[in-house]
C-alpha positions as CSV (number, residue, x, y, z in Angstrom):
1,X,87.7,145.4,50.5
2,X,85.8,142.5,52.6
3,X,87.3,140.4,55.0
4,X,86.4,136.7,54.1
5,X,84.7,134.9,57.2
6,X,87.0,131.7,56.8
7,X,90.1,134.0,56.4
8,X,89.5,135.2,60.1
9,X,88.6,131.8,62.0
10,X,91.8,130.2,59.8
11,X,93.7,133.1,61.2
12,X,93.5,132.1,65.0
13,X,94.4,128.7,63.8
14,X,97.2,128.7,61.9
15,X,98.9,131.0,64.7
16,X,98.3,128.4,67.2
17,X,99.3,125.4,65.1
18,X,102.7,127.5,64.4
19,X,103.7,127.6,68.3
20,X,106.5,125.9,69.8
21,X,105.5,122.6,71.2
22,X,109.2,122.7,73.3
23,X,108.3,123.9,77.2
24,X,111.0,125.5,79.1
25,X,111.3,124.7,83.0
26,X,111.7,127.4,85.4
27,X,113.2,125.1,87.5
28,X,117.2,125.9,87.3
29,X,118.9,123.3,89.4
30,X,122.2,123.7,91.1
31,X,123.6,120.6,91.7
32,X,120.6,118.7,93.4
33,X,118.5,116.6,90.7
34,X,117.2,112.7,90.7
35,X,117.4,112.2,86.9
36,X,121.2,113.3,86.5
37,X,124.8,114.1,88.1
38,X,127.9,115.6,86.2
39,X,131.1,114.3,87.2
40,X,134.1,116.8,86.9
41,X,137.1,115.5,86.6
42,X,140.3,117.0,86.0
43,X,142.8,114.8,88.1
44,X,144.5,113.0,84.6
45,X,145.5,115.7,82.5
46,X,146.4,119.4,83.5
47,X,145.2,121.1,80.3
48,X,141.8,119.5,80.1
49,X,139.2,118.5,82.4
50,X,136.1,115.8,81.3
51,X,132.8,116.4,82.4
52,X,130.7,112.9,82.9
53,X,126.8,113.7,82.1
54,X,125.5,110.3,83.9
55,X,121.6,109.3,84.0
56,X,120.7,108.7,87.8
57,X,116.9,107.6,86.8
58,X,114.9,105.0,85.9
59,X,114.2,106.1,82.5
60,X,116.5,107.9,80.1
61,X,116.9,110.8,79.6
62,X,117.6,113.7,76.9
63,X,120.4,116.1,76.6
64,X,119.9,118.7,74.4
65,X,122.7,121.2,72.5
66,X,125.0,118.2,73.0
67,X,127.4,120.1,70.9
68,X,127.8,123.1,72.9
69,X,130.2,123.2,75.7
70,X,128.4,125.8,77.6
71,X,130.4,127.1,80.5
72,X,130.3,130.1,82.9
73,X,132.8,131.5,84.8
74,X,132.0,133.6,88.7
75,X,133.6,137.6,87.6
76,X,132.5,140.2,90.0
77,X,129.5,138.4,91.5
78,X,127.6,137.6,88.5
79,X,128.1,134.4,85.7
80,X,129.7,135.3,82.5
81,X,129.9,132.6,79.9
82,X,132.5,131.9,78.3
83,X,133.3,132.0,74.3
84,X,133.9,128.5,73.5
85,X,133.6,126.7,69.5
86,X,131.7,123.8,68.7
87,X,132.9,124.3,65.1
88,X,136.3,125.4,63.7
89,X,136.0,128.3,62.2
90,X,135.0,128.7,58.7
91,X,134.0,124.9,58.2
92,X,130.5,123.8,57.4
93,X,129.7,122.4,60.6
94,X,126.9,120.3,60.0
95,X,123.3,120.9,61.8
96,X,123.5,118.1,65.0
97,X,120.7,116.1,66.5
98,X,118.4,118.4,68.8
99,X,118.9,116.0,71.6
100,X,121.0,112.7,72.4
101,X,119.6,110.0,74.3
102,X,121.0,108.4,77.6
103,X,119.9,105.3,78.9
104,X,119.3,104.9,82.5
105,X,122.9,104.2,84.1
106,X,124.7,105.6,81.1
107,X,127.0,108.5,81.0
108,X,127.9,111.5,78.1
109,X,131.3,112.2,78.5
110,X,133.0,115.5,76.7
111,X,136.2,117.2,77.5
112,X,137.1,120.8,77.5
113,X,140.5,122.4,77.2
114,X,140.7,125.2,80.0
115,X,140.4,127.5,76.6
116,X,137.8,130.2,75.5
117,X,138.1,130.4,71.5
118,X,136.7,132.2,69.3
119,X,136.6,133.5,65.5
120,X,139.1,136.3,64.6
121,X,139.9,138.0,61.1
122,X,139.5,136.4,57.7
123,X,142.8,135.3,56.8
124,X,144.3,135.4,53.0
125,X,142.3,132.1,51.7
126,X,139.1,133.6,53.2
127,X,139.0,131.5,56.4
128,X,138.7,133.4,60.1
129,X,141.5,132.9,62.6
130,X,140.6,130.7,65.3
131,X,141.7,132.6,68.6
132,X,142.4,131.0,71.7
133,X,143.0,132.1,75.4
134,X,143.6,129.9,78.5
135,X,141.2,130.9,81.2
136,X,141.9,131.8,84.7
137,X,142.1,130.1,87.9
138,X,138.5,131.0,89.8
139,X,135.0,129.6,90.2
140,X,133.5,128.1,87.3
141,X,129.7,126.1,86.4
142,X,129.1,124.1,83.3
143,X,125.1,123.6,82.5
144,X,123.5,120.2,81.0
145,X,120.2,121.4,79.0
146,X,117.9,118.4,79.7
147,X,114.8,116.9,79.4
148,X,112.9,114.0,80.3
149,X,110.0,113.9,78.0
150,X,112.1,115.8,75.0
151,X,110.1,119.1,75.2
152,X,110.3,120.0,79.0
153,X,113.9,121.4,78.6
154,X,115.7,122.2,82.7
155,X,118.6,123.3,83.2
156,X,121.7,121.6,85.5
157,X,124.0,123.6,86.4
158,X,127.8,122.2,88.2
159,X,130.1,124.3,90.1
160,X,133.8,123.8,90.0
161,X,136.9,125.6,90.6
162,X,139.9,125.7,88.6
């Protein structure tokens, strides 16, 4: 069999067309950035502790995997994260926005309940058991996945300590 000519400059092509346009940053900052600062604040209620995303730019910004409370916790000097649902378990948790806007000035707010959960067995009616499991006292970070320009994703990482 003979290769078609087109078939093999197409080739190259359609394999570049297909890539990601989405950069990733190597830069992984910890605490220190000029576009952002994340506010921890656990002082009102004992079970739960609000974490306030606010845009310290001139321009807004873009958080992505808004939905996701992503955070790790310090266990024999490395970072394990945590299980934590966006979604109870077994609902059809519908697909969210790849990013959110915030306007220079303006903040994100989200709360977490000092809880790692998780799905467990399928119940008698078919649904999983949500599990839950307050989490220690110890050293803690929560990361903001951000970008400026909506493909050149950097991580911001905030210690705290519970």
């Amino acid at each position: 069999m003979r290769k078609s000519p087109i078939l093999l400059l197409l080739l190259p092509i359609v394999f570049v067309a297909c890539v990601s346009q989405r950069k990733y940053s190597a830069n992984i900052n910890l605490e220190s950035n000029r576009n952002l600062q994340v506010v921890v604040d656990d002082s009102s209620d004992f079970a739960k502790i609000r974490f306030a995303t606010i845009n310290t730019s001139v321009d807004s910004i873009f958080i992505h995997n808004h939905n996701q409370i992503h955070i790790e916790q310090f266990v024999d000097g490395q970072w394990v994260k945590l299980r934590i649902l966006n979604c109870p378990c077994g609902a059809p948790c519908a697909k969210p926005a790849e990013f959110i806007a915030i306007a220079p000035q303006g903040r994100l707010t989200f709360t977490w309940d000092k809880k790692q959960s998780w799905c467990g067995a399928k119940k008698s009616h078919g649904i999983p058991e949500t599990l839950t499991q307050p989490v220690t006292l110890g050293r803690y970070r929560v990361l903001v996945v951000f970008s400026t320009d909506k493909r050149t994703i950097e991580l911001y990482y905030k210690e705290f300590s519970l």
